[in-house]
N, C-alpha and C positions, 0 to 999 in steps of 0.2 A: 383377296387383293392380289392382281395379277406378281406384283411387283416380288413376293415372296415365293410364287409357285415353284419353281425350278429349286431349290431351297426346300422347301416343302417336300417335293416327291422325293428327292435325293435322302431324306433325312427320313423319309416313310419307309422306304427302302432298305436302309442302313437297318432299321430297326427290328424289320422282318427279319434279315438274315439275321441279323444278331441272336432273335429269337428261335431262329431253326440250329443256328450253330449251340445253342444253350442246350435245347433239343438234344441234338444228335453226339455232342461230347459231355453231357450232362456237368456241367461247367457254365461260368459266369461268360458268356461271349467277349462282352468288353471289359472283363476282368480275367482274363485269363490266368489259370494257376497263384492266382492272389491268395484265394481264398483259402487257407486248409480246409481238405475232406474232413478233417477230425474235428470240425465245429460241429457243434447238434443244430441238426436238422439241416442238414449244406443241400443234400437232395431237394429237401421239399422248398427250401428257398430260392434255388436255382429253377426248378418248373415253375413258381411263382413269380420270379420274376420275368421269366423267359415267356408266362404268359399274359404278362404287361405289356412288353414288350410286343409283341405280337398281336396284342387288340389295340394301342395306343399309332402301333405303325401303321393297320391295317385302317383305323381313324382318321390317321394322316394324310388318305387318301382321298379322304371327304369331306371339301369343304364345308359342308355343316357340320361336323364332327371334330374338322380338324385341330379348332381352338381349345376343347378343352382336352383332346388328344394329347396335344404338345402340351399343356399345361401337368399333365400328367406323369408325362415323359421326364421334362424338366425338375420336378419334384420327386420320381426314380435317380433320375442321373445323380441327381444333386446328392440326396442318400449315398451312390456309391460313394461320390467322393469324400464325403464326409465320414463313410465309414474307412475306407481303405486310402486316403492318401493325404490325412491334414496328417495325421501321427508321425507318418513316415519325412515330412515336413519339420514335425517340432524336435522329433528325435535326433536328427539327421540335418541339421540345414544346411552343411555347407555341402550335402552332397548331391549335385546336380540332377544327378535321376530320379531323386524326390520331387523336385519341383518342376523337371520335364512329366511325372506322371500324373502331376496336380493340373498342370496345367492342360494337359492333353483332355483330361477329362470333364476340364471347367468348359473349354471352346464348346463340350458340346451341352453343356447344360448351359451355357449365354445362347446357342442356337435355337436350342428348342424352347427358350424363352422369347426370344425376338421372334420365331415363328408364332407363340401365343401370342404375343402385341398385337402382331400387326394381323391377326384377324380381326374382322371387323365382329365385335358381340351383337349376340342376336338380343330384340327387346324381351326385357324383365330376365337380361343372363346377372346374376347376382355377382357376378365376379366384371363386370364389364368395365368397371372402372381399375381394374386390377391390371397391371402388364406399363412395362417403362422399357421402352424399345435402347434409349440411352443408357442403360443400366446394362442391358447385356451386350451395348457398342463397347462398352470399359472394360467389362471382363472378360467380351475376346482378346482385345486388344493387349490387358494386361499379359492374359494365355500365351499369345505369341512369342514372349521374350524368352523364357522355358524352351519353348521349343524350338528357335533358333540356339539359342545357347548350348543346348542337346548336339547339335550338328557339332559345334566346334571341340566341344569337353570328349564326346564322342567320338571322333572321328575314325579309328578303326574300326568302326559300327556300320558309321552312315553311309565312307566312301563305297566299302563295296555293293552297297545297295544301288548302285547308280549302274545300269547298264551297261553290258561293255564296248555296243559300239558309238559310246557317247564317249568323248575322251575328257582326256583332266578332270578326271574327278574327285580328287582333293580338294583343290580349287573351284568347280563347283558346289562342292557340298560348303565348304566357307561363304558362297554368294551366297545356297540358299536358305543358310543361319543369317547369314546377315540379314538377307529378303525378308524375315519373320519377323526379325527385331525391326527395321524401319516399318514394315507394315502395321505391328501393333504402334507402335510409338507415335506413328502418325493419327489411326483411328483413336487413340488414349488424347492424344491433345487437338485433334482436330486437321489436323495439315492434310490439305488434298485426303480426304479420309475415303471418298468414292475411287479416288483411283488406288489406292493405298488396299481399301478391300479387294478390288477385282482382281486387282492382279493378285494378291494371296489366294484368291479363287481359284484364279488360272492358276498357279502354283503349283496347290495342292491337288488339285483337278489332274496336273500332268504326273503329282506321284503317285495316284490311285492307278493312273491308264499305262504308267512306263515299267511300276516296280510291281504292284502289289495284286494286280489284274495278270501279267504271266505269272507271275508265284505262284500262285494256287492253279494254274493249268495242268489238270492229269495229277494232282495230289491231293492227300485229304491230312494233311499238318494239321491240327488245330491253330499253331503257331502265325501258320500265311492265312487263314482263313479268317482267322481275329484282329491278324493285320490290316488285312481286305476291310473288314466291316467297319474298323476304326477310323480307318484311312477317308472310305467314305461319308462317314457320316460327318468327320471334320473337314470335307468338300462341301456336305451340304450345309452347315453352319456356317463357313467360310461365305456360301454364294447369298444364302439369307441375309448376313450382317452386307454385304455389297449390295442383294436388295432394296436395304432398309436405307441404305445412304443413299441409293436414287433415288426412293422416294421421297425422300426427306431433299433431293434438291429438284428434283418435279415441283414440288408442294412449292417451292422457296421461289419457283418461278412461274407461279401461273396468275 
């Protein structure tokens, strides 16, 4: 379905690098230093995941493959989350970086689920009836308010991330907490929910290409490098769920 692609390669993407930075710092890409070394077997689960990763992204790439790629994807993500950040959630709730890190991680398991949806299943795929594009609209949506809220609680964090020949950046970084939270809240109840994703799109689209693309110019941080792949790959779930709303108002009008 054309309507997901851009979404699709973006999130194929993300997931390659993810899986070369797993590689090369023998680490969790998108769990950076979460994990302790001193768990058994951290090695051989980090190359296994890293080689998920890396056949599931390099799937992503082809639509015939792609659906159950992401479906796969979606089913790794979700595991991290589940391992590394409900705990930090129950243990912790009143403190905001638990639930900015849940939710960071949830945006991209609702993506790479709505990228399963919305392929179309091929005849006698036994999972065909499997996939609710509405279900992972919720739980980007609910995702977002974490992450806005992050900018605000935040804020000696986030202002200096803001470029410096962009000015007020205090006061930008409080829009673009705000911009997260109206965004999820409108897709969560439906309010203009197509323009409500795009522009999150465009949002997070402009943090990939302003902050996080020079960061890692001529360095090799693991730190900017897992920010990079992070960053992107909640651009590409971001631009899938505004996808999934076009298409869902295409459909509404033909």
């Amino acid at each position: 379905m054309r309507s997901v692609q851009v979404g699709r390669i973006l999130f194929a993407v993300s997931m390659v690098l993810a899986s070369a930075l797993s590689f090369a710092f023998h680490d969790f890409a998108l769990a950076f230093g979460e994990v302790p070394k001193t768990i058994a077997g951290h090695d051989a689960l980090v190359m296994a995941s890293a080689a998920i990763l890396l056949t599931g992204g390099a799937a992503l790439f082809v639509p015939r493959t792609a659906r159950v790629a992401a479906l796969v994807l979606a089913v790794l993500l979700l595991l991290f989350t589940l391992a590394l950040h409900i705990r930090p959630v129950l243990m912790h709730p009143l403190v905001e970086g638990s639930w900015y890190a849940l939710g960071e991680t949830l945006t991209l398991v609702s993506g790479a689920w709505i990228i399963f949806s919305m392929q179309p299943a091929r005849p006698g795929d036994p999972l065909a009836k499997l996939g609710h594009v509405r279900a992972g609209q919720i739980v980007f949506g609910v995702s977002l308010i974490p992450l806005g809220l992050a900018h605000m609680f935040y804020m000696s964090l986030t202002a200096p991330l803001i470029p410096s020949y962009i000015p007020f950046h205090v006061p930008l970084a409080y829009a673009t907490g705000a911009a997260h939270i109206a965004a999820g809240l409108s897709i969560l109840f439906g309010i203009v929910p197509l323009l409500a994703a795009t522009l999150e799109a465009v949002m997070v689209s402009l943090f990939t290409l302003l902050i996080w693309v020079p960061a890692v110019l001529g360095t090799c941080k693991p730190f900017d490098w897992t920010e990079l792949c992070t960053s992107l790959a909640v651009t590409a779930a971001a631009w899938a769920v505004a996808k999934s709303f076009a298409s869902e108002h295409v459909e509404a009008h033909q």
